[in-house]
Backbone bond lengths (Angstrom), bond angles and torsions (degrees), N, CA, C in turn:
res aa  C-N    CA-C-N  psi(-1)  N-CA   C-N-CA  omega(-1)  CA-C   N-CA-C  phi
1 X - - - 1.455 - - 1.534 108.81 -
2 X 1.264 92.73 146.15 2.273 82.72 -165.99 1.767 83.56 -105.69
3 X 1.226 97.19 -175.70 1.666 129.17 -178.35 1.257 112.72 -48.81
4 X 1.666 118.81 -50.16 1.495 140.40 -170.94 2.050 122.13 -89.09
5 X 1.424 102.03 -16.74 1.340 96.77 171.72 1.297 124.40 -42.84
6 X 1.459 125.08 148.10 1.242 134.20 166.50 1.833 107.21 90.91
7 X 1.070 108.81 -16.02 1.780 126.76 -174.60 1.823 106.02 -99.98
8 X 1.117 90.77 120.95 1.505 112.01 174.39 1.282 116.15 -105.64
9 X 1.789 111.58 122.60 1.540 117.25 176.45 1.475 117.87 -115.62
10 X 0.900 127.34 162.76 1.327 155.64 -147.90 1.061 121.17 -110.00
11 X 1.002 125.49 99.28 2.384 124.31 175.74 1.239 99.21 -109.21
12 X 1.491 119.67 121.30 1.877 120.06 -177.23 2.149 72.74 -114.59
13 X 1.138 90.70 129.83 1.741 90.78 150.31 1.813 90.32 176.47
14 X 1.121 112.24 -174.94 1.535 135.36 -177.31 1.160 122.65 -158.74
15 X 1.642 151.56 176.46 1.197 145.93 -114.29 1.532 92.59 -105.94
16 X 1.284 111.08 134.78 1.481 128.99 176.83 1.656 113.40 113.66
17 X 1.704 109.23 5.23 1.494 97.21 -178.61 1.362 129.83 -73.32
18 X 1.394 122.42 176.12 1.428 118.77 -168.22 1.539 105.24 -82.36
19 X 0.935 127.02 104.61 1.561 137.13 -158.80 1.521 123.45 -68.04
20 X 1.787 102.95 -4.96 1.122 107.44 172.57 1.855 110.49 -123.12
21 X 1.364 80.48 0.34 1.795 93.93 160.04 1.820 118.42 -85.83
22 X 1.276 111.56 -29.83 1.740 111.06 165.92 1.487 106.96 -98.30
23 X 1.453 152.76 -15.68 1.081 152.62 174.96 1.441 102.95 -75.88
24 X 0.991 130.07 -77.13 1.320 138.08 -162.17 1.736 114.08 -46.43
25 X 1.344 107.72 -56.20 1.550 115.88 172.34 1.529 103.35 -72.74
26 X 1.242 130.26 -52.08 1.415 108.01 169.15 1.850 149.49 -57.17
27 X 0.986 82.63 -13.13 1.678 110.41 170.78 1.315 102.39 -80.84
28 X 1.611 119.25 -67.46 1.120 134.51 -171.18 1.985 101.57 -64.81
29 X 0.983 147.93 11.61 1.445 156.44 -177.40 1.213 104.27 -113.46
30 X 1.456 108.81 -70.57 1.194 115.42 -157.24 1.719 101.17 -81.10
31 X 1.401 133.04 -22.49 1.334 121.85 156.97 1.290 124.20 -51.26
32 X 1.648 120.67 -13.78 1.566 120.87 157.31 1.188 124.23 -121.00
33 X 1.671 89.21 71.41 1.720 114.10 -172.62 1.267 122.97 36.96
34 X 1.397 143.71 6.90 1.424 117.24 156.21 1.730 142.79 -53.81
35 X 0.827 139.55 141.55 1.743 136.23 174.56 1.463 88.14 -65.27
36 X 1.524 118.99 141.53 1.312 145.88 -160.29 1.867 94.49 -127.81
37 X 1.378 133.92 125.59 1.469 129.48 146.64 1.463 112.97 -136.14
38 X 1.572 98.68 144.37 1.276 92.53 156.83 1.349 125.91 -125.59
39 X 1.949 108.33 144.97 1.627 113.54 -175.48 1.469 101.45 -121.37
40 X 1.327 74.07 134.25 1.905 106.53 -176.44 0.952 106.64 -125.24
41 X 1.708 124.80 164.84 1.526 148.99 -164.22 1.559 95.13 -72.98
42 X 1.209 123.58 -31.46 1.543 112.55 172.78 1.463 106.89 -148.66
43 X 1.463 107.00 166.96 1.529 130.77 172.56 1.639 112.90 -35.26
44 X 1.115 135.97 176.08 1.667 131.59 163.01 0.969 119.68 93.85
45 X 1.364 132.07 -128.06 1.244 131.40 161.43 2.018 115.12 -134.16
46 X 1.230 114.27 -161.14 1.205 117.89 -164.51 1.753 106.35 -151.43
47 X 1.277 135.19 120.10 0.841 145.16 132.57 1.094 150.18 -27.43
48 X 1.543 145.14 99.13 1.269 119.34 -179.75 1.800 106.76 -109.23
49 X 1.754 88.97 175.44 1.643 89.07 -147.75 1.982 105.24 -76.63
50 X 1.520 98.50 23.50 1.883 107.93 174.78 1.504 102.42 -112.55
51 X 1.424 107.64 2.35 1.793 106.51 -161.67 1.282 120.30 105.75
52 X 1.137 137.43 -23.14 1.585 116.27 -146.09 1.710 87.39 -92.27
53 X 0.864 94.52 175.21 2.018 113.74 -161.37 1.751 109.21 -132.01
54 X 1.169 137.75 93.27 1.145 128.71 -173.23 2.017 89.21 -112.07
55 X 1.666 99.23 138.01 1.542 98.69 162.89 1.425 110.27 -80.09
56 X 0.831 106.33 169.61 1.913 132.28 -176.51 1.335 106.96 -105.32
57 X 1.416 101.75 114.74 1.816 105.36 -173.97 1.751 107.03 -93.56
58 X 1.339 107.34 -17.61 1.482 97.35 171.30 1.837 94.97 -166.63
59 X 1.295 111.14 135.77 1.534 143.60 159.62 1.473 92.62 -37.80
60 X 2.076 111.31 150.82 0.829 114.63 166.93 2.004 134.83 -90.02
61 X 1.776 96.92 -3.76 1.350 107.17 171.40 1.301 108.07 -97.73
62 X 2.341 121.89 32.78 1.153 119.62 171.00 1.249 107.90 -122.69
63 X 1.371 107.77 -31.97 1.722 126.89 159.04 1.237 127.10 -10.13
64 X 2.059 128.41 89.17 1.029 102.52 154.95 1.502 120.75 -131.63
65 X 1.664 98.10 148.16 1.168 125.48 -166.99 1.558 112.88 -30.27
66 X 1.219 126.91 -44.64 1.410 147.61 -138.83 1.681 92.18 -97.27
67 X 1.336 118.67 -14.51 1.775 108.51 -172.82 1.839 93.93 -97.43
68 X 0.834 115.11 -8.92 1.667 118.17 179.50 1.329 126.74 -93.04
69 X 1.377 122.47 134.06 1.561 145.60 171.99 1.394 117.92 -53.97
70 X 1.612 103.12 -51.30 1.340 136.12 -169.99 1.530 131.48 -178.96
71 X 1.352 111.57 178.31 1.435 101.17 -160.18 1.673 90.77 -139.20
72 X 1.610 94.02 143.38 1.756 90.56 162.69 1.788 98.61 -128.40
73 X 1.510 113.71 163.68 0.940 96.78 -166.73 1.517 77.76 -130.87
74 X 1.283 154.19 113.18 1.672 146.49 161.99 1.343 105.10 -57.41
75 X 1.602 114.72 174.69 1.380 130.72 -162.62 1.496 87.63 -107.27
76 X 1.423 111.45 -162.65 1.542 143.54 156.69 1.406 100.61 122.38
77 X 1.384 113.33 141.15 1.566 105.11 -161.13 1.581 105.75 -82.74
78 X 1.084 132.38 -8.06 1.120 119.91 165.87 1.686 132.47 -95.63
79 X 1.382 115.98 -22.83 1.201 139.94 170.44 2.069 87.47 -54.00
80 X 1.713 113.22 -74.47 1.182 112.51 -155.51 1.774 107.21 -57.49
81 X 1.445 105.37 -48.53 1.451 103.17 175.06 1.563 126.75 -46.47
82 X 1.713 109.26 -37.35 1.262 106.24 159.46 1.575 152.56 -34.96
83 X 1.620 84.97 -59.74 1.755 116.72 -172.03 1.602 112.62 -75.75
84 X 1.190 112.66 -28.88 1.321 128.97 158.84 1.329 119.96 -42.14
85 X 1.412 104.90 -53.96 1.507 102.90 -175.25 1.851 114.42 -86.60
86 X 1.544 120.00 12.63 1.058 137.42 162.38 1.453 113.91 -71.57
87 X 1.591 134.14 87.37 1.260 129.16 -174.77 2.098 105.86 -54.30
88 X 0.897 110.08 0.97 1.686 87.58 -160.59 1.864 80.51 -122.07
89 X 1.024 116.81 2.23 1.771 115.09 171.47 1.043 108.57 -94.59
90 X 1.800 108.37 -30.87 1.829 114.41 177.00 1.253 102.96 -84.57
91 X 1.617 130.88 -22.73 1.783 107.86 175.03 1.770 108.41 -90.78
92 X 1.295 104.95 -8.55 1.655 109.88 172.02 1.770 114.63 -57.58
93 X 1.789 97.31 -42.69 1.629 101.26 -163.46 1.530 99.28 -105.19
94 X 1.167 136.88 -18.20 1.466 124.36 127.29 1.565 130.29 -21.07
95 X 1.374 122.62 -72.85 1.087 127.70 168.60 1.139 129.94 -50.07
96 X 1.357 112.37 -53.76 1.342 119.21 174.63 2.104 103.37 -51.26
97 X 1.179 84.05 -86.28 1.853 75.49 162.98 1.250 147.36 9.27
98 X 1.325 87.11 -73.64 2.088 99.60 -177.59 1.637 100.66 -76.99
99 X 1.498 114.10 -15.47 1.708 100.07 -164.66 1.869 90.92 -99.02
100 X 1.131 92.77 21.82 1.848 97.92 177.72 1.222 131.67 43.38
101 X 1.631 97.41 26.42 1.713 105.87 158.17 1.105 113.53 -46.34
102 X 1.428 134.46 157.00 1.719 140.78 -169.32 1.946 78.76 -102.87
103 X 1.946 86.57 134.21 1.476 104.96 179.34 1.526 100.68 -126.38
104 X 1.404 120.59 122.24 1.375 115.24 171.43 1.580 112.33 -97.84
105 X 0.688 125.84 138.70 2.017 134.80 -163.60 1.742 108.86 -131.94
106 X 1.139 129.68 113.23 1.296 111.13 147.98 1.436 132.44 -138.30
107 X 0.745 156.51 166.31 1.914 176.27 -118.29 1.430 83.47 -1.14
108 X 1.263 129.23 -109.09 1.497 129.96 -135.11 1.690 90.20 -92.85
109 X 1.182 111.61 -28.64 1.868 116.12 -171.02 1.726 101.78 -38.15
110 X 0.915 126.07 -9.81 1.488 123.99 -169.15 1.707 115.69 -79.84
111 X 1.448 92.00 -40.81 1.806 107.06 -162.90 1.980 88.86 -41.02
112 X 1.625 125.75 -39.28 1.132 120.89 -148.11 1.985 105.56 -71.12
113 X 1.256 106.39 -37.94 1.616 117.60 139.16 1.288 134.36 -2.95
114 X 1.688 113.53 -66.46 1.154 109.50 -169.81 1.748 103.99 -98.03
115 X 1.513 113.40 -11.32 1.519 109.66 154.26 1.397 121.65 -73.75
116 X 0.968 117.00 -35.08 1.865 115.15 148.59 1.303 149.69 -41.19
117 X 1.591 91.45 -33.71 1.495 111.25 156.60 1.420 95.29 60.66
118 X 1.424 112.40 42.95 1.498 118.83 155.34 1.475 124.29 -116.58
119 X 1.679 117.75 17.42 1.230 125.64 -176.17 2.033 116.25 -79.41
120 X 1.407 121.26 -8.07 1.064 124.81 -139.00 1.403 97.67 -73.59
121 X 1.313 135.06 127.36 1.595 141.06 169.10 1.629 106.91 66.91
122 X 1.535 107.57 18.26 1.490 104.61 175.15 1.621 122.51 -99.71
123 X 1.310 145.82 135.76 1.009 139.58 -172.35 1.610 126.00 -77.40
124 X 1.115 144.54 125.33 1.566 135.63 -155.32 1.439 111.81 -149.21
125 X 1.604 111.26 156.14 1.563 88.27 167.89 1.590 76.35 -133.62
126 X 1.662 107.61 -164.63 1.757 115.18 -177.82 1.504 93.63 174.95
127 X 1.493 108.58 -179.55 1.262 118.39 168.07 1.862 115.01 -50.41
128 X 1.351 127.03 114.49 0.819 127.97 -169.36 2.095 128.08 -42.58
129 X 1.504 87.23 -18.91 2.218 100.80 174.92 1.770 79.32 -64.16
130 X 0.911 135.46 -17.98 1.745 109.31 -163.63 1.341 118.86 -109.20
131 X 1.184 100.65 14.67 1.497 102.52 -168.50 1.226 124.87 -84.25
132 X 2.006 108.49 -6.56 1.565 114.55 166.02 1.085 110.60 -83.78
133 X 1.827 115.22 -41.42 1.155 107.90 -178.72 2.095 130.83 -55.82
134 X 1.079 78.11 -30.37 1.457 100.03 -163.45 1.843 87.27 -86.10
135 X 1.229 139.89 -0.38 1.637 141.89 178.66 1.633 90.31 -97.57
136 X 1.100 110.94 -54.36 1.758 115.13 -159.01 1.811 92.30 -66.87
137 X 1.218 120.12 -21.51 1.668 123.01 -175.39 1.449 101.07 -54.65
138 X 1.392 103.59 -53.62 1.470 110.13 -172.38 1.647 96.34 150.70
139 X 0.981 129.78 -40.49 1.619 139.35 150.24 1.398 118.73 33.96
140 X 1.390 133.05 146.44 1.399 118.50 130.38 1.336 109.12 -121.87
141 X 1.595 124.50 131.47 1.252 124.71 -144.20 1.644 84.34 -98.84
142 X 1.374 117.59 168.55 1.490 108.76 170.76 1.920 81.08 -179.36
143 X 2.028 106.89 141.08 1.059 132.96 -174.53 1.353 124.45 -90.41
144 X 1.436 110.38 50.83 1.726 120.54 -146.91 2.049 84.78 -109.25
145 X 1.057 91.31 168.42 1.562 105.99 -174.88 1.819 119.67 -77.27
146 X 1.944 87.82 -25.96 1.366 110.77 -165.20 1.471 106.64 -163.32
147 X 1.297 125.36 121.64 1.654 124.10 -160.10 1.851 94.84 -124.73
148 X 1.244 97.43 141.65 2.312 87.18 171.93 1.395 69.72 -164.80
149 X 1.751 91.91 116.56 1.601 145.20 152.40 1.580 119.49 -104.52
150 X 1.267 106.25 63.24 1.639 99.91 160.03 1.673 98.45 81.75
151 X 0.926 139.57 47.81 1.264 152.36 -176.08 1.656 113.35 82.32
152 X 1.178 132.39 0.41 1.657 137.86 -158.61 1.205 97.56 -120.55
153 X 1.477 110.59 88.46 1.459 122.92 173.09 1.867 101.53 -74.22
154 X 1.149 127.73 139.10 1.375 117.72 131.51 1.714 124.40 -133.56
155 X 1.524 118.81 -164.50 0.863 85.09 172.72 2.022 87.54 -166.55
156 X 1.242 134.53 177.68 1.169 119.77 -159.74 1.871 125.00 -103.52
157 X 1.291 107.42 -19.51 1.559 103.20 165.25 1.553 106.94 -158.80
158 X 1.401 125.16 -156.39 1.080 131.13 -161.70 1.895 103.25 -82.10
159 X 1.255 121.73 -7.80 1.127 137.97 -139.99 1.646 84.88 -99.53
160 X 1.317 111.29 -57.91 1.387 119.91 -165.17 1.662 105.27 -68.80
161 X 1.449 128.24 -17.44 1.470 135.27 -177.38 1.930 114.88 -18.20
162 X 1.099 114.26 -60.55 1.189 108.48 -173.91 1.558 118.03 -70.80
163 X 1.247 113.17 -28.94 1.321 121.09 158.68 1.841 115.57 -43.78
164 X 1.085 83.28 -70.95 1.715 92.37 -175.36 0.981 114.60 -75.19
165 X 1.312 139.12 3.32 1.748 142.87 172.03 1.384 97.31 -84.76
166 X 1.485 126.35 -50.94 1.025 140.22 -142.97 2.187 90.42 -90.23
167 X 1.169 91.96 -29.58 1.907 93.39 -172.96 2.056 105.17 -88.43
168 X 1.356 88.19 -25.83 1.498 89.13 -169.21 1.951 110.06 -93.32
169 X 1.297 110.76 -2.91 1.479 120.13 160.11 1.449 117.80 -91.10
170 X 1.013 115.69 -21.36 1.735 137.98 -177.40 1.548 106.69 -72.36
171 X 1.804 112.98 -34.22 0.997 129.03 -179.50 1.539 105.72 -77.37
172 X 1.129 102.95 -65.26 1.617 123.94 -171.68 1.173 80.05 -39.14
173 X 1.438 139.59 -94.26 1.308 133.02 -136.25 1.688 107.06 -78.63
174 X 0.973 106.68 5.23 1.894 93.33 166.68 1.709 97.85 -99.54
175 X 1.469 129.80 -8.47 1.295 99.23 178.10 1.670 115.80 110.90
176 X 1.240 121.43 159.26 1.330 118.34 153.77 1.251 122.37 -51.38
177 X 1.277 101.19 155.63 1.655 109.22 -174.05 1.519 101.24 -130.92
């Protein structure tokens, strides 16, 4: 029995994500027994912008916060720019948030953050285009490989992956914070 059994995590993203930003941590999760879903802006499946095709186990105006362990949010600049503008993905990762579920975020996965308006006095890193946006949030931006603020791992591209797989399961299994 691994560390993560019985704990269910969370992938919010939609078509265009970085495909080795939701593959990599999900493999790497669910190989230490957690239940793996992903919720998207609609039913079907989802695309990312290398190909890979993940179905959608539940919509984001079905989403609730309270059945989840944790949350990952993948990058790709169009996936993140998308989901953002989904009001019920921005009160999903809000919520989840303040009740201090551990959120792992990386490269562009962040922008959804500062529409959440859960960045304030928290420390972060991301794909470096975001690092004003994500300052003006309330932010402190910083160019680290792998950042953990109080359960909110992120970390900045596909490069840093094992880092942040390895920080954002560490989380999962200690729990809310």
């Amino acid at each position: 029995m691994s560390h993560l059994t019985g704990k269910t995590v969370a992938f919010l993203a939609t078509n265009g994500f970085e495909d080795s930003e939701l593959t990599s941590p999900w493999e790497e999760i669910a190989s230490h027994g957690a239940t793996v879903e992903l919720i998207s802006t609609k039913a079907g499946s989802i695309t990312g912008k290398n190909g890979h095709e993940v179905h959608v186990d539940v919509t984001t105006d079905q989403a609730v916060p309270s059945r989840y362990d944790g949350l990952v949010l993948p990058g790709g600049v169009v996936n993140s720019d998308s989901i953002r503008l989904d009001d019920n993905a921005v009160s999903f990762v809000k919520q989840i948030v303040e009740a201090g579920t551990p959120v792992g975020v990386i490269c562009h996965g962040a922008w959804i953050l500062a529409d959440a308006d859960v960045l304030r006095g928290r420390t972060i890193t991301s794909f470096p285009t975001l690092k004003t946006d994500l300052r003006n949030a309330g932010a402190t931006w910083v160019d680290d490989e792998v950042v953990t603020d109080n359960g909110l791992v992120s970390s900045r591209t596909p490069d840093d992956l094992p880092a942040f797989n390895d920080k954002v399961i560490e989380e999962i299994a200690e729990g809310a914070h």
